[in-house]
C-alpha positions in Angstrom: 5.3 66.3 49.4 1.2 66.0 49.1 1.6 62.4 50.9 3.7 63.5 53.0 1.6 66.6 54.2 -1.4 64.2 54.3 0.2 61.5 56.8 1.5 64.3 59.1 -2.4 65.7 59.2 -3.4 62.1 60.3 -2.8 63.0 63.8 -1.9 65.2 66.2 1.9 64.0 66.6 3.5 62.5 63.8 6.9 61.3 63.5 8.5 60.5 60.5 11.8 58.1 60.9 13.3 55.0 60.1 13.8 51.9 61.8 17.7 51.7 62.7 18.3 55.3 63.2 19.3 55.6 67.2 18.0 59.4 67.1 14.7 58.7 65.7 14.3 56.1 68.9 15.7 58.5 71.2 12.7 61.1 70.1 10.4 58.3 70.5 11.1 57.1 73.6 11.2 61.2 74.6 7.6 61.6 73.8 6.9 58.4 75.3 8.1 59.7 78.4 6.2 62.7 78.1 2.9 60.9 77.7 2.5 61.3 74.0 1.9 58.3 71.8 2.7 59.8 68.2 1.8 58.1 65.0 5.3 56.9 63.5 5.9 56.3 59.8 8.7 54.0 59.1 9.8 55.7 55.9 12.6 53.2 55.5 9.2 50.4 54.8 8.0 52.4 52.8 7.9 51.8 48.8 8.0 56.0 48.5 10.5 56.4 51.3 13.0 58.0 49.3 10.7 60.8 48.0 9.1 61.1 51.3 12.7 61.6 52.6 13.2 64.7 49.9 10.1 66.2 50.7 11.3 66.4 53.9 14.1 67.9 53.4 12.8 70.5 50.9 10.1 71.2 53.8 13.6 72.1 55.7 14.2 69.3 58.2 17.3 70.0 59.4 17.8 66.2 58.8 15.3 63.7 56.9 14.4 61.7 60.0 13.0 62.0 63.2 11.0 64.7 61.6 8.3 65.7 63.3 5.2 67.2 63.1 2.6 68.8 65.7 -0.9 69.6 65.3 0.3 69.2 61.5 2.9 71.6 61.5 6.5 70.9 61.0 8.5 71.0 64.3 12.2 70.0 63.0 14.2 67.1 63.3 16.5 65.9 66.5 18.0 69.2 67.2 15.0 71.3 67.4 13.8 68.8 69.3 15.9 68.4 72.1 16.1 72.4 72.2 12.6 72.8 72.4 12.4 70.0 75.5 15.4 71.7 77.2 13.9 75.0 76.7 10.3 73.6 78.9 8.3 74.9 75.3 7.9 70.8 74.0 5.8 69.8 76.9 3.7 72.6 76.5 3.3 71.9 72.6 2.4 68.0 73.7 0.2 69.0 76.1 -3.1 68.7 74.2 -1.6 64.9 73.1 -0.5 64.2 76.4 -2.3 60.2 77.3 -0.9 60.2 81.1 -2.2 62.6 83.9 
């Protein structure tokens, strides 16, 4: 849990996910859209993947992966997510990562 804590601190949006999940690139291509340009950790390249992936869920992700994490803080997975961006509260959580004007 202390490495995972420690790469979601690395900067301001942090996603954790693996390569062929389809939700992890719809959340990526989201904040993309937003303006955002998160730090993403491949957990499925990592060597500790699978602990990373239980400290996760012990953390409470809803599901391992996309979880992300704003301003260090654990947002949720997919579903949080997409409720937040429906709900107009994502944008303004981004809005201090935002790249684009």
């Amino acid at each position: 849990m202390e490495k995972v804590m420690g790469l979601a601190s690395e900067k301001g949006v942090v996603i954790f996910s693996k390569s062929s999940c389809c939700m992890c690139y719809a959340v990526k291509i989201l904040f993309q859209g937003i303006g955002v340009d998160p730090l993403v950790y491949e957990i499925d390249q990592d060597p500790e993947g699978r602990e990373m992936e239980r400290a996760l869920m012990r953390m409470g992700c809803s599901a391992p992966v996309p979880a992300v994490f704003i301003g260090g803080k654990l947002i949720g997975s997919t579903n949080e997510i997409m409720s937040h961006h429906l709900s107009g509260t994502l944008i303004q959580m981004l809005k201090p990562y935002q790249t684009l004007s």
